[in-house]
PDB file of N, CA, C and O in Angstrom:
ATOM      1  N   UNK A   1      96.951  20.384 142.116  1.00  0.00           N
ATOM      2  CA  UNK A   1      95.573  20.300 141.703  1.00  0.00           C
ATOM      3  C   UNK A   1      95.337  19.004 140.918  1.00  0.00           C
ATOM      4  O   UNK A   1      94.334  18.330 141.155  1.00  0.00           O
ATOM      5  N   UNK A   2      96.301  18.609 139.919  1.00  0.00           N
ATOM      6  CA  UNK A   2      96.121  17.259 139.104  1.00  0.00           C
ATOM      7  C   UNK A   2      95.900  16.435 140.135  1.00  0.00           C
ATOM      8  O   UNK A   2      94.708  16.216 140.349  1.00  0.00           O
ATOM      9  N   UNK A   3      96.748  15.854 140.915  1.00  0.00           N
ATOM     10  CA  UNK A   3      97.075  14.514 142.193  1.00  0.00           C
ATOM     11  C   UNK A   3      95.658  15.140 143.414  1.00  0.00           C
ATOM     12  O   UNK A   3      95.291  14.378 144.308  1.00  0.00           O
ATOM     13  N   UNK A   4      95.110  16.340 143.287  1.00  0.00           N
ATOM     14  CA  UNK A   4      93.735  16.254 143.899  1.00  0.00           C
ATOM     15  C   UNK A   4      92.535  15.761 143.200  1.00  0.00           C
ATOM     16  O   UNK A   4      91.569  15.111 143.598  1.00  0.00           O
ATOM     17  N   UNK A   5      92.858  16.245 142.049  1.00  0.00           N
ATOM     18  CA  UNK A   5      91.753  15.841 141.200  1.00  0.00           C
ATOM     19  C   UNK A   5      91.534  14.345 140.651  1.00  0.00           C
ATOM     20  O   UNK A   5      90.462  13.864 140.285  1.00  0.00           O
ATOM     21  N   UNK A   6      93.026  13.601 140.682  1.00  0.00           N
ATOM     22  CA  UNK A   6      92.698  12.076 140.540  1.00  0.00           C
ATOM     23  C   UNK A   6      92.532  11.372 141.596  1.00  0.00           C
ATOM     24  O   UNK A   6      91.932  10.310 141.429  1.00  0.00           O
ATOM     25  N   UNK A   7      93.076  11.776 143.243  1.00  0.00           N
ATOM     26  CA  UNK A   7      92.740  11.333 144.119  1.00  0.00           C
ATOM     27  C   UNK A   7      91.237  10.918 144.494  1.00  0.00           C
ATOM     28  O   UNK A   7      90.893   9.843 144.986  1.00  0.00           O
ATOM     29  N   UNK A   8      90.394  12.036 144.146  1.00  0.00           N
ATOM     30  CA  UNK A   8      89.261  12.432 144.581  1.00  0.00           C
ATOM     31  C   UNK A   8      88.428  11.585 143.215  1.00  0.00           C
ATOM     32  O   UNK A   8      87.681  10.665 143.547  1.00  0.00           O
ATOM     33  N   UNK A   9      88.478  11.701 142.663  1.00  0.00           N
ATOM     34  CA  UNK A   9      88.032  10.678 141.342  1.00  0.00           C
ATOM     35  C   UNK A   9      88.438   9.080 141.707  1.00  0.00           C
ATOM     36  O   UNK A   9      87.404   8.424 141.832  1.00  0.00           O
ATOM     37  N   UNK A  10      89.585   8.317 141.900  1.00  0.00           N
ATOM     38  CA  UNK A  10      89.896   7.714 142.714  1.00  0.00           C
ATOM     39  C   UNK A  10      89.112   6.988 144.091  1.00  0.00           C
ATOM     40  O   UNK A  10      89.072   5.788 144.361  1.00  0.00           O
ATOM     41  N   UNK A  11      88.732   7.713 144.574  1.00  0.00           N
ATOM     42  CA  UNK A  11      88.153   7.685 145.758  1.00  0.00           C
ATOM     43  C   UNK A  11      86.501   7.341 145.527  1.00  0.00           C
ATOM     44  O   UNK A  11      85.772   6.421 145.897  1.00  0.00           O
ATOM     45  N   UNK A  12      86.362   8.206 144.958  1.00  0.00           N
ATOM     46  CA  UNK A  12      85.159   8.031 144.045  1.00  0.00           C
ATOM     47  C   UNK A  12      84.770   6.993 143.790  1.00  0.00           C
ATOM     48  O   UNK A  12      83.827   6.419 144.335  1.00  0.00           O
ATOM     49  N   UNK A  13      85.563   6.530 142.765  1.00  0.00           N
ATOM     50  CA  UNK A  13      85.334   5.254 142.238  1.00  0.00           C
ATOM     51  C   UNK A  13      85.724   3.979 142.937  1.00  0.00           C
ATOM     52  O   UNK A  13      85.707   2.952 142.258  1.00  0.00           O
ATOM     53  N   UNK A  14      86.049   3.912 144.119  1.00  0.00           N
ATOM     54  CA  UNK A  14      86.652   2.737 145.011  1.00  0.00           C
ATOM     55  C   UNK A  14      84.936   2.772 145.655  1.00  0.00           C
ATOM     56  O   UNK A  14      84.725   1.824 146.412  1.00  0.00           O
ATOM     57  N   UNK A  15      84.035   3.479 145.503  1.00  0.00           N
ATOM     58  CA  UNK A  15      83.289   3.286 146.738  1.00  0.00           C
ATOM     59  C   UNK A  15      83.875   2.491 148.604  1.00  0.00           C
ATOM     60  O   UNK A  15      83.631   1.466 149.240  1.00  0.00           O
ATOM     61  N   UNK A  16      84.433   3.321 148.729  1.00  0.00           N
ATOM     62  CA  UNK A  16      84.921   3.258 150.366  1.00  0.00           C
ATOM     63  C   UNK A  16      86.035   2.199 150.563  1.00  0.00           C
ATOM     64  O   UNK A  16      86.384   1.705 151.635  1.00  0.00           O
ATOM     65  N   UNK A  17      86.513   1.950 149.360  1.00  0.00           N
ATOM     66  CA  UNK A  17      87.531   0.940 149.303  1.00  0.00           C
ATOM     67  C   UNK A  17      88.938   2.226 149.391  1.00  0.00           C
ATOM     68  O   UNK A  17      89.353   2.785 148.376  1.00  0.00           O
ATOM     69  N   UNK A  18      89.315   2.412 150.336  1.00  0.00           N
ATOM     70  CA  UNK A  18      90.329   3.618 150.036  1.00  0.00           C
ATOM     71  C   UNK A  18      91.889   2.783 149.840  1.00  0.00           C
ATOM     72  O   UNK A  18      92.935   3.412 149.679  1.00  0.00           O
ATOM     73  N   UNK A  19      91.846   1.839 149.869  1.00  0.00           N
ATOM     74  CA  UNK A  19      93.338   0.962 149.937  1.00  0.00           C
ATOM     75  C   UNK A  19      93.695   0.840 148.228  1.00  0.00           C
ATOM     76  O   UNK A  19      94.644   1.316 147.604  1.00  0.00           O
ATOM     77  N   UNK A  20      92.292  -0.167 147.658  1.00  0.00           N
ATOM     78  CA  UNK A  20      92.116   0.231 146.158  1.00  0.00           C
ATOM     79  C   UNK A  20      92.304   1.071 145.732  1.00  0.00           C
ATOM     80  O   UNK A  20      93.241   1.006 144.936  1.00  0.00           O
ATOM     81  N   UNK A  21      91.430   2.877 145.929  1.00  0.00           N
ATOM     82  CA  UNK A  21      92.078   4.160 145.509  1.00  0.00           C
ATOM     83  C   UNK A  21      93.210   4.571 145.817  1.00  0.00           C
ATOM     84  O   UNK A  21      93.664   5.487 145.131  1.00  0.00           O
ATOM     85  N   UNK A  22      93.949   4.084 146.830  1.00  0.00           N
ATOM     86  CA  UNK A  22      95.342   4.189 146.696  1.00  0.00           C
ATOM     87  C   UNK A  22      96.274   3.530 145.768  1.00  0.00           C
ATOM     88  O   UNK A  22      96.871   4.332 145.049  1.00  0.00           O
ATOM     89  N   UNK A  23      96.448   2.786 145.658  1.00  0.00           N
ATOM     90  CA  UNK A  23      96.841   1.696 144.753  1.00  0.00           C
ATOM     91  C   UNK A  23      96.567   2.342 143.067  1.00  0.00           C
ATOM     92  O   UNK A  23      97.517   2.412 142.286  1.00  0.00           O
ATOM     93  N   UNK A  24      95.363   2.718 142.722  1.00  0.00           N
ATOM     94  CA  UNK A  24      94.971   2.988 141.952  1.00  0.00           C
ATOM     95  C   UNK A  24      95.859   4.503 141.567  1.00  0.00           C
ATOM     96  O   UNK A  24      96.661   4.607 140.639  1.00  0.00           O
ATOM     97  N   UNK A  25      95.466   5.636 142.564  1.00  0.00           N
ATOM     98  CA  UNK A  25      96.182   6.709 142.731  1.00  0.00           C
ATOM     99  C   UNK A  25      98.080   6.811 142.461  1.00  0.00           C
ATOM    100  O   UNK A  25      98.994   7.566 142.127  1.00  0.00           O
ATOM    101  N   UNK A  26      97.841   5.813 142.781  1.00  0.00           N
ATOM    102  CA  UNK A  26      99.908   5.823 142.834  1.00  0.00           C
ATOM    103  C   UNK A  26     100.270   5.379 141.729  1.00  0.00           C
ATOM    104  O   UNK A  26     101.325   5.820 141.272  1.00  0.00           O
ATOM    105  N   UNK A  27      99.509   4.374 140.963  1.00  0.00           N
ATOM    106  CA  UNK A  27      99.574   4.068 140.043  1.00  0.00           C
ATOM    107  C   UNK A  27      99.983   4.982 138.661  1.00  0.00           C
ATOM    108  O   UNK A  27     100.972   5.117 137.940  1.00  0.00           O
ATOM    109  N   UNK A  28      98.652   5.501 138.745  1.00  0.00           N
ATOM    110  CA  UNK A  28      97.852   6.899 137.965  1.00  0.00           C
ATOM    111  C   UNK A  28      99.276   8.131 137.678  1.00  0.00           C
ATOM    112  O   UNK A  28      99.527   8.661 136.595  1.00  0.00           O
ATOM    113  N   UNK A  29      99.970   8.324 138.878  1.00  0.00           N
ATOM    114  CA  UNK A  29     100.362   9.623 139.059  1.00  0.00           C
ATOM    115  C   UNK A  29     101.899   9.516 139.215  1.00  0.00           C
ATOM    116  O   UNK A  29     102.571  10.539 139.089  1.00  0.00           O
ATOM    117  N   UNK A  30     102.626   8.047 139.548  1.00  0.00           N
ATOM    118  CA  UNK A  30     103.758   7.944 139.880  1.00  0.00           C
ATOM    119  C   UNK A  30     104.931   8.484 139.006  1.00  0.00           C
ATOM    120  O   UNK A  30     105.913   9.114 139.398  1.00  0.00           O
ATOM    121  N   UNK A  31     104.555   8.026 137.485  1.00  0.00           N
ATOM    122  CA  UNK A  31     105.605   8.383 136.513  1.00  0.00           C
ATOM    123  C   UNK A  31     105.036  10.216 136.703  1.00  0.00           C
ATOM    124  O   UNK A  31     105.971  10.867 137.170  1.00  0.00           O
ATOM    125  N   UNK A  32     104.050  10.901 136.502  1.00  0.00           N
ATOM    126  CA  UNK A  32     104.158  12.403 136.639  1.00  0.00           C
ATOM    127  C   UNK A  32     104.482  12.764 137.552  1.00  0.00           C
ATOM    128  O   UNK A  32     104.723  13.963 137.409  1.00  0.00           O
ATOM    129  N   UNK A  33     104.655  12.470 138.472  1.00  0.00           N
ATOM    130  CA  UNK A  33     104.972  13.311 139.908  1.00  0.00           C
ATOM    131  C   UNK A  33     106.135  12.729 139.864  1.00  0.00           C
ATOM    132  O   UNK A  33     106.723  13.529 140.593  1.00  0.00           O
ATOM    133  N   UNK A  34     106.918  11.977 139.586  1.00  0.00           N
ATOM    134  CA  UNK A  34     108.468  12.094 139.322  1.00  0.00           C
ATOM    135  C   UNK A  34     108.687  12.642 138.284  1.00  0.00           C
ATOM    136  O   UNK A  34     109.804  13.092 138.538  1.00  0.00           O
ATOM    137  N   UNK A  35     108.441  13.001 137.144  1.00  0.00           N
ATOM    138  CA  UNK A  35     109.068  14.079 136.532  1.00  0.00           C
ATOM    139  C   UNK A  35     108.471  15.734 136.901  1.00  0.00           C
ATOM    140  O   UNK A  35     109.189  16.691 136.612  1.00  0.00           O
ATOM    141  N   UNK A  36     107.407  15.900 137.414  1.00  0.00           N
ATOM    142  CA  UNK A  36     107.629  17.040 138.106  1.00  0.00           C
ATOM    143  C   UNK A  36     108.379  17.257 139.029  1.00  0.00           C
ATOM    144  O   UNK A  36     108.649  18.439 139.243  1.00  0.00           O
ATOM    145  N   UNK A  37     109.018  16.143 139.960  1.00  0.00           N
ATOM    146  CA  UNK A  37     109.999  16.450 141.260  1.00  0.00           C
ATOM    147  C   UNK A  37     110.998  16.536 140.549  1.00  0.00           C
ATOM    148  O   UNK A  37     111.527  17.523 141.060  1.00  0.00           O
ATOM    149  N   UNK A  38     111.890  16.123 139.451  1.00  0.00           N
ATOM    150  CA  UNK A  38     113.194  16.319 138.863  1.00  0.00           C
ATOM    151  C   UNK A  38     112.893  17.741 138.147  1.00  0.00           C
ATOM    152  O   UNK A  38     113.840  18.526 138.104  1.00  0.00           O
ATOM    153  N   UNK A  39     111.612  18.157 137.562  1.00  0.00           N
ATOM    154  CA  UNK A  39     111.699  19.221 137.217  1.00  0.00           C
ATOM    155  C   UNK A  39     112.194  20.689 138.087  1.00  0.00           C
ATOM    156  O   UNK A  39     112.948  21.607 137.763  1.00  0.00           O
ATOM    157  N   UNK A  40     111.420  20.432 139.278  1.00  0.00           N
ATOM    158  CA  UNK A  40     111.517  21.059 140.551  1.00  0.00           C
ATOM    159  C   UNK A  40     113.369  21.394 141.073  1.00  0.00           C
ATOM    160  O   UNK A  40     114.153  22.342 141.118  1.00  0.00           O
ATOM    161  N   UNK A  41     113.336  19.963 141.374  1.00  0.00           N
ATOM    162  CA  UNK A  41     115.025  20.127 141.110  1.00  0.00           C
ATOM    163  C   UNK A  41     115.554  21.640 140.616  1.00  0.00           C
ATOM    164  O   UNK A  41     115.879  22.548 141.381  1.00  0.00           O
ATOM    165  N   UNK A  42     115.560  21.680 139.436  1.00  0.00           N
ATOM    166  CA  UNK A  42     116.385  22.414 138.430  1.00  0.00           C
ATOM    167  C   UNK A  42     115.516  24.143 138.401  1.00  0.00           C
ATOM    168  O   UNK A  42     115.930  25.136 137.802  1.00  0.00           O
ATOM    169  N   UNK A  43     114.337  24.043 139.185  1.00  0.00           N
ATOM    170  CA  UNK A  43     114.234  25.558 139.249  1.00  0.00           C
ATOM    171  C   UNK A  43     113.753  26.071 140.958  1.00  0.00           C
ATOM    172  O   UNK A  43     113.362  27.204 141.241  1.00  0.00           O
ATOM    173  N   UNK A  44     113.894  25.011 141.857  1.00  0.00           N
ATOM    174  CA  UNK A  44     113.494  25.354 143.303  1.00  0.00           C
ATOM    175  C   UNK A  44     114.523  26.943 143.606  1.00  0.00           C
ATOM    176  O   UNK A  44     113.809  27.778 144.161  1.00  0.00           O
ATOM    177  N   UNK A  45     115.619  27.337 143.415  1.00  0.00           N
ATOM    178  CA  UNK A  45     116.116  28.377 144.092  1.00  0.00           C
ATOM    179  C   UNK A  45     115.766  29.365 143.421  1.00  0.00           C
ATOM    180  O   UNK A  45     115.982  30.457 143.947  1.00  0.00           O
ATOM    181  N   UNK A  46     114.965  29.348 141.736  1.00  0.00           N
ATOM    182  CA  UNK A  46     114.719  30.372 141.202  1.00  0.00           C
ATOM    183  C   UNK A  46     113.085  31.179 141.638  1.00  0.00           C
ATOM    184  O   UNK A  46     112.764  32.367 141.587  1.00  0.00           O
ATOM    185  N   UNK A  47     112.446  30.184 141.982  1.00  0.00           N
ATOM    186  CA  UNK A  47     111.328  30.275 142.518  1.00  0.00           C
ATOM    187  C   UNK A  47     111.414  30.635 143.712  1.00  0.00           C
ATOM    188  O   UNK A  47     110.512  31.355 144.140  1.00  0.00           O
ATOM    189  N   UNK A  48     112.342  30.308 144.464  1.00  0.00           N
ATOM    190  CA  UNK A  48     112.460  30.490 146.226  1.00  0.00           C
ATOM    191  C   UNK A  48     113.880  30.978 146.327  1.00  0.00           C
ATOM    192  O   UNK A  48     114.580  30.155 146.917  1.00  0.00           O
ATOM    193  N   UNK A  49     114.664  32.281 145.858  1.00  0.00           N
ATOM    194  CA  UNK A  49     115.684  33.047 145.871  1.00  0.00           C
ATOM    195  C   UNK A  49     115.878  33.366 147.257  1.00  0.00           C
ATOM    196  O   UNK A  49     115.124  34.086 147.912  1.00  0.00           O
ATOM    197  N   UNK A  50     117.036  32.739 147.728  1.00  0.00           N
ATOM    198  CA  UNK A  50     118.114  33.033 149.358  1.00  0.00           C
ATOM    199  C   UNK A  50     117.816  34.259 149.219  1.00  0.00           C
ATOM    200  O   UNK A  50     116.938  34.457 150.059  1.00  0.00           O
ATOM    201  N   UNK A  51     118.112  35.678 148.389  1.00  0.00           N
ATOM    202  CA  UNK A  51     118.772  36.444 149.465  1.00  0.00           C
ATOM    203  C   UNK A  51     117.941  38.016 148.042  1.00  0.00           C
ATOM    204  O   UNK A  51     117.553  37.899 146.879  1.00  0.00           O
ATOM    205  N   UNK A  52     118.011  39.140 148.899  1.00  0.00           N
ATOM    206  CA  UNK A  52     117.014  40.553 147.822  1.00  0.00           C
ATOM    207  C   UNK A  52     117.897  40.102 146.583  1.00  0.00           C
ATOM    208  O   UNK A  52     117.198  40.492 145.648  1.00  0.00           O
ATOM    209  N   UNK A  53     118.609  39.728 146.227  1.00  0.00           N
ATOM    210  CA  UNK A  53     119.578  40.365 145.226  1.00  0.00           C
ATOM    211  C   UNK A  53     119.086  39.130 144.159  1.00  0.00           C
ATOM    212  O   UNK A  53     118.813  39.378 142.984  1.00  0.00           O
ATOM    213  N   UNK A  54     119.032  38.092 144.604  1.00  0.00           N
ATOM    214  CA  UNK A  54     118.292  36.776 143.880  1.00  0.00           C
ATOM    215  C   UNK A  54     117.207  36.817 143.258  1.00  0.00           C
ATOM    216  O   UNK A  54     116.819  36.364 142.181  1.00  0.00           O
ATOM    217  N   UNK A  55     116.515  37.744 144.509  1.00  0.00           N
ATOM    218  CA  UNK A  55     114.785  38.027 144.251  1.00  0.00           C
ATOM    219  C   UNK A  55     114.733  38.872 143.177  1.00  0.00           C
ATOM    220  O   UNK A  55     113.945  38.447 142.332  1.00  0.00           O
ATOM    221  N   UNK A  56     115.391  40.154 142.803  1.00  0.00           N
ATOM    222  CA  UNK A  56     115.728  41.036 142.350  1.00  0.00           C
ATOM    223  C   UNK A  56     116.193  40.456 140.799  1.00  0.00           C
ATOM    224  O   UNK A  56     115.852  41.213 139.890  1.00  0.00           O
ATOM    225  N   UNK A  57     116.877  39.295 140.404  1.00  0.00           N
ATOM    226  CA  UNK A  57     117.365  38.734 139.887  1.00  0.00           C
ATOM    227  C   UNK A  57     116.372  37.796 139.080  1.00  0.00           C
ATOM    228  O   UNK A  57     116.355  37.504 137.885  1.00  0.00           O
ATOM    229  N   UNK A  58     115.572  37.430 140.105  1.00  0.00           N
ATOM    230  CA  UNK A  58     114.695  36.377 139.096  1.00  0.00           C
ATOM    231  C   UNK A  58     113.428  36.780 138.702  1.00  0.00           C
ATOM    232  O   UNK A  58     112.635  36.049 138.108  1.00  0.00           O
ATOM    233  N   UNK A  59     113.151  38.346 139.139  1.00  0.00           N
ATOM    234  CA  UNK A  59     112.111  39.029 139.092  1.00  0.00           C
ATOM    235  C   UNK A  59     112.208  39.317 137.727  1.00  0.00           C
ATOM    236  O   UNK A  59     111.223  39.429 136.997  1.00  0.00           O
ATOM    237  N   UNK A  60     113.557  39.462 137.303  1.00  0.00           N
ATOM    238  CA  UNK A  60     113.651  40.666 136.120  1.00  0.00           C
ATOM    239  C   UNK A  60     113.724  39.189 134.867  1.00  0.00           C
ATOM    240  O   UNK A  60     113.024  39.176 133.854  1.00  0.00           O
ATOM    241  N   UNK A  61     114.441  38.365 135.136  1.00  0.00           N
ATOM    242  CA  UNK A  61     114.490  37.265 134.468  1.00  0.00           C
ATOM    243  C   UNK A  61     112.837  36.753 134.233  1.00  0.00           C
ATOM    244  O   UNK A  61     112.683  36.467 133.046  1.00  0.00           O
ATOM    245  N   UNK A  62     111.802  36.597 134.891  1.00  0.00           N
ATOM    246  CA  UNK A  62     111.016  36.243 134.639  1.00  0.00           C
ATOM    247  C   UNK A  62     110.357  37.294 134.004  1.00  0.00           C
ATOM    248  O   UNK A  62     109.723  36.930 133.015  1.00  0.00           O
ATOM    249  N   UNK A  63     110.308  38.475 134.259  1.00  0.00           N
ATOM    250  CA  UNK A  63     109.973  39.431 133.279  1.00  0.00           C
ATOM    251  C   UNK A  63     110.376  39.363 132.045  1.00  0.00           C
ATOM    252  O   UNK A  63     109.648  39.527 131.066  1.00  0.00           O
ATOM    253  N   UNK A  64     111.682  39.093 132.023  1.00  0.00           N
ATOM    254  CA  UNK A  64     112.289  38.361 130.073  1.00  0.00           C
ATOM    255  C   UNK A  64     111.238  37.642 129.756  1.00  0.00           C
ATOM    256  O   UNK A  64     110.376  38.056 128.981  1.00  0.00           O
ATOM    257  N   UNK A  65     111.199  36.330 130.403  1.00  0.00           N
ATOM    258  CA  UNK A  65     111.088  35.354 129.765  1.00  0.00           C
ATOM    259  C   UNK A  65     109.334  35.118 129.429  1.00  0.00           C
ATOM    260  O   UNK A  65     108.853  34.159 128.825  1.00  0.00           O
ATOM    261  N   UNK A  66     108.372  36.628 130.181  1.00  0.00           N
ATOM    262  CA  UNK A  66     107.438  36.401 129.892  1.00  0.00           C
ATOM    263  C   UNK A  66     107.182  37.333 128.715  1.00  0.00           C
ATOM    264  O   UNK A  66     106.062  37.530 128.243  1.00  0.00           O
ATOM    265  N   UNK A  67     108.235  37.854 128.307  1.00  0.00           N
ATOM    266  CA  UNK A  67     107.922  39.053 127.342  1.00  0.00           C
ATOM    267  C   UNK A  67     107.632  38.657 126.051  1.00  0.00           C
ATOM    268  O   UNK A  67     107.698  37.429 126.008  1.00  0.00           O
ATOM    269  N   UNK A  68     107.339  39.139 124.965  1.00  0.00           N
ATOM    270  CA  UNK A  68     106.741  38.635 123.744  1.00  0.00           C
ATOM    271  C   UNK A  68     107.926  37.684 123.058  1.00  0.00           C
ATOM    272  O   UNK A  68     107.703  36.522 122.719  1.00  0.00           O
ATOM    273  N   UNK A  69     109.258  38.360 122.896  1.00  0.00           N
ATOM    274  CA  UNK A  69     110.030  37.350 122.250  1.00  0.00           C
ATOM    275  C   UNK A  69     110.177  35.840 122.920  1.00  0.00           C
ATOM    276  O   UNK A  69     110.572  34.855 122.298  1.00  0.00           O
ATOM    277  N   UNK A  70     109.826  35.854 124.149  1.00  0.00           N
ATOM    278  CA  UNK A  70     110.283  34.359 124.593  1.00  0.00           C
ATOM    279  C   UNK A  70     109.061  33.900 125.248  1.00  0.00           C
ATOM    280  O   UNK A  70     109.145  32.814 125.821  1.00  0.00           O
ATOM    281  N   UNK A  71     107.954  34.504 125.276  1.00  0.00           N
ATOM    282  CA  UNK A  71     106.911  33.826 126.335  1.00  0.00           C
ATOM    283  C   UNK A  71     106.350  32.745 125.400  1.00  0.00           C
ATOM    284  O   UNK A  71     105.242  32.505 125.880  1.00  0.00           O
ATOM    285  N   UNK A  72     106.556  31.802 124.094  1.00  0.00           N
ATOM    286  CA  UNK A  72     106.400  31.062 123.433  1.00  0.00           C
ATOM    287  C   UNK A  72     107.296  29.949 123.981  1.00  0.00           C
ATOM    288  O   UNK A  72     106.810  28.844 124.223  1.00  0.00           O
ATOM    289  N   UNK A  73     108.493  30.191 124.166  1.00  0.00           N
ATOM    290  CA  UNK A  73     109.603  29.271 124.495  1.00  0.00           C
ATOM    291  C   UNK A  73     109.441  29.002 126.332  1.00  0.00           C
ATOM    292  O   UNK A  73     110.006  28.103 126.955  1.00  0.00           O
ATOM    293  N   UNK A  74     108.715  29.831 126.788  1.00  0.00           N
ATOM    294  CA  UNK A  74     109.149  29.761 128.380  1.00  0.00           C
ATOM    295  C   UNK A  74     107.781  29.043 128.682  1.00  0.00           C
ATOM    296  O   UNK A  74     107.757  28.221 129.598  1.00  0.00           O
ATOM    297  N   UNK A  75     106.129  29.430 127.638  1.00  0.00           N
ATOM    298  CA  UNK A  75     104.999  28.273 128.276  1.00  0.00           C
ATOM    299  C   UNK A  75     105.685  26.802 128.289  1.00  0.00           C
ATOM    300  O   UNK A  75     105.854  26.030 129.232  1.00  0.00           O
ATOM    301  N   UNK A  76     106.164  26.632 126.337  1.00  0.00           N
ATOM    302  CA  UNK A  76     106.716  25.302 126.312  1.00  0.00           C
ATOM    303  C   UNK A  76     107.244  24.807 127.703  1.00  0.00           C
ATOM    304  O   UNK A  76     106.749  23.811 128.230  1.00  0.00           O
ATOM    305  N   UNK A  77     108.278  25.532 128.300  1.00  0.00           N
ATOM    306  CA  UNK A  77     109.347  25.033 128.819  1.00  0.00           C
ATOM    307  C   UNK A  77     108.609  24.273 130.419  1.00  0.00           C
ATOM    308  O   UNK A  77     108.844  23.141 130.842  1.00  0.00           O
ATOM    309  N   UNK A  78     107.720  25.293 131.030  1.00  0.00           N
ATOM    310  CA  UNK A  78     106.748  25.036 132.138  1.00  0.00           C
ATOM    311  C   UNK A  78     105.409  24.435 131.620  1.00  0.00           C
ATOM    312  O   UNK A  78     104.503  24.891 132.317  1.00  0.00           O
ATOM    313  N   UNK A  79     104.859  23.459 130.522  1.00  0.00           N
ATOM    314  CA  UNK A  79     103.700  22.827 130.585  1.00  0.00           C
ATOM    315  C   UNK A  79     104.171  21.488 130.013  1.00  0.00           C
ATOM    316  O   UNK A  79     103.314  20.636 129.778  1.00  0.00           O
ATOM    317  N   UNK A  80     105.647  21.194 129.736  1.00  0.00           N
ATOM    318  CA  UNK A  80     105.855  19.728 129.144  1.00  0.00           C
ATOM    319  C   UNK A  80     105.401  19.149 130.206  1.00  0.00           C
ATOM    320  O   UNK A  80     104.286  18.683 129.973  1.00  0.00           O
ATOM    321  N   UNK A  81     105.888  18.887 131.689  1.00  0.00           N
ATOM    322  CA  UNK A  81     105.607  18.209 132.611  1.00  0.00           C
ATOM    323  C   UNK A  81     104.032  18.018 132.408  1.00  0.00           C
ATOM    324  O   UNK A  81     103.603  16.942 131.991  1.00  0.00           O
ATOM    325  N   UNK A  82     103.366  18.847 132.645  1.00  0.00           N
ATOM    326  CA  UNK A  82     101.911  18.873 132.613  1.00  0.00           C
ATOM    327  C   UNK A  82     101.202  18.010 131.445  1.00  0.00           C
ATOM    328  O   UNK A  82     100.102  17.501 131.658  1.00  0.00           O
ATOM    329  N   UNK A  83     101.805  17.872 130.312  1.00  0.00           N
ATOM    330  CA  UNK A  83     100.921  17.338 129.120  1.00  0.00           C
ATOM    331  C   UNK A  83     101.206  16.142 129.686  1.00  0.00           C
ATOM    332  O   UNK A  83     100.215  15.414 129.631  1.00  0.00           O
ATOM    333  N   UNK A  84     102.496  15.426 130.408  1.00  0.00           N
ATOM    334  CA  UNK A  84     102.693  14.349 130.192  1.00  0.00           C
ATOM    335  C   UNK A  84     101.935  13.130 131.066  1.00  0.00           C
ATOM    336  O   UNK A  84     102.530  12.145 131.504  1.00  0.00           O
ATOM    337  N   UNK A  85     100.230  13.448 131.261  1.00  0.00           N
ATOM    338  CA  UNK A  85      99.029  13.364 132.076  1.00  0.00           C
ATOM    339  C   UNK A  85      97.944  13.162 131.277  1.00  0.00           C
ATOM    340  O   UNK A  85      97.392  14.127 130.748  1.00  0.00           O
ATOM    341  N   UNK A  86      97.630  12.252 131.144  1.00  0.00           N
ATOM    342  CA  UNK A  86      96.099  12.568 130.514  1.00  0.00           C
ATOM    343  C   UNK A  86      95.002  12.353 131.744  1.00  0.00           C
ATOM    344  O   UNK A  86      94.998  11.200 132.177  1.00  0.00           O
ATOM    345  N   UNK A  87      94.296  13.048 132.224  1.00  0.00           N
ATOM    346  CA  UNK A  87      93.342  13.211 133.108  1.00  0.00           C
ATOM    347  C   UNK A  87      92.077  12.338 132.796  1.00  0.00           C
ATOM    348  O   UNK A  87      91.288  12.612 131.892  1.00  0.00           O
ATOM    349  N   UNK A  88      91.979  11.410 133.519  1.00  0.00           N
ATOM    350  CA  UNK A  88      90.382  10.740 133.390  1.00  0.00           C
ATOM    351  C   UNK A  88      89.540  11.182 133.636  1.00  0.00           C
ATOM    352  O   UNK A  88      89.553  12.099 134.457  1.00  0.00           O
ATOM    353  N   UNK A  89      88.588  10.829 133.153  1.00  0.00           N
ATOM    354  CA  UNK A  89      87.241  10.887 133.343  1.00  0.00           C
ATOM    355  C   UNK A  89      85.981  10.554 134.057  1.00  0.00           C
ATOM    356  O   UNK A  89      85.167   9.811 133.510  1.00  0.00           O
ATOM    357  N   UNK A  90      85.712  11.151 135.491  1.00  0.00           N
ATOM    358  CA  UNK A  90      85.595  10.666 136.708  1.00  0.00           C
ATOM    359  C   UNK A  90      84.125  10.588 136.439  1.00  0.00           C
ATOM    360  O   UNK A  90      83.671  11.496 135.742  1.00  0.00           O
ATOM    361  N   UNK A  91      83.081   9.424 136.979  1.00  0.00           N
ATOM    362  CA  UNK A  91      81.548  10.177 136.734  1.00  0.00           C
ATOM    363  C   UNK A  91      81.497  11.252 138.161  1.00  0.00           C
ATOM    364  O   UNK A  91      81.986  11.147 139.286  1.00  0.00           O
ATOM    365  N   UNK A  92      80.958  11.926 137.734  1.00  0.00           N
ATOM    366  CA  UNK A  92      79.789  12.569 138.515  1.00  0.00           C
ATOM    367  C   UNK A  92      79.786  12.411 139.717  1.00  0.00           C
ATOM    368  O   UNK A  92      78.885  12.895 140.401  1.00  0.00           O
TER     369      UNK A  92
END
């Protein structure tokens, strides 16, 4: 949704220059979208579990980790990537 939302802002603002909004776009988004892909890295099989027993496994784990003692430690852990964005301000 971020890399749609600056694309399209982007685009926007090139008036039909889409080579510029590219340029602009890659710019914008390159350092975040590489640390979301290394983030990815390190939890793709927990999110997408091979086999029931995995599923079963990360079901209950994410049930921990959303529970009151840790769901403080587990937003942290899934919105660093995200802050590290400040979103412009597209007109209208």
């Amino acid at each position: 949704m971020v890399c749609a939302y600056v694309l399209a802002g982007e685009l926007a603002v090139a008036k039909r220059d889409h080579r510029a909004a590219f340029q602009r776009y890659e710019a914008r988004i390159r350092r975040y979208a590489r640390r979301c892909q290394q983030g990815a890295k390190h939890v793709g099989s927990f999110f997408a579990p091979p086999t029931r027993v995995h599923l079963a496994l990360r079901n209950t784990m994410y049930r921990a980790l959303t529970s009151r003692p840790l769901s403080r430690w587990f937003e942290k852990m899934v919105t660093s990537a995200a802050s590290d964005l400040v979103l412009p301000a597209y007109p209208a």
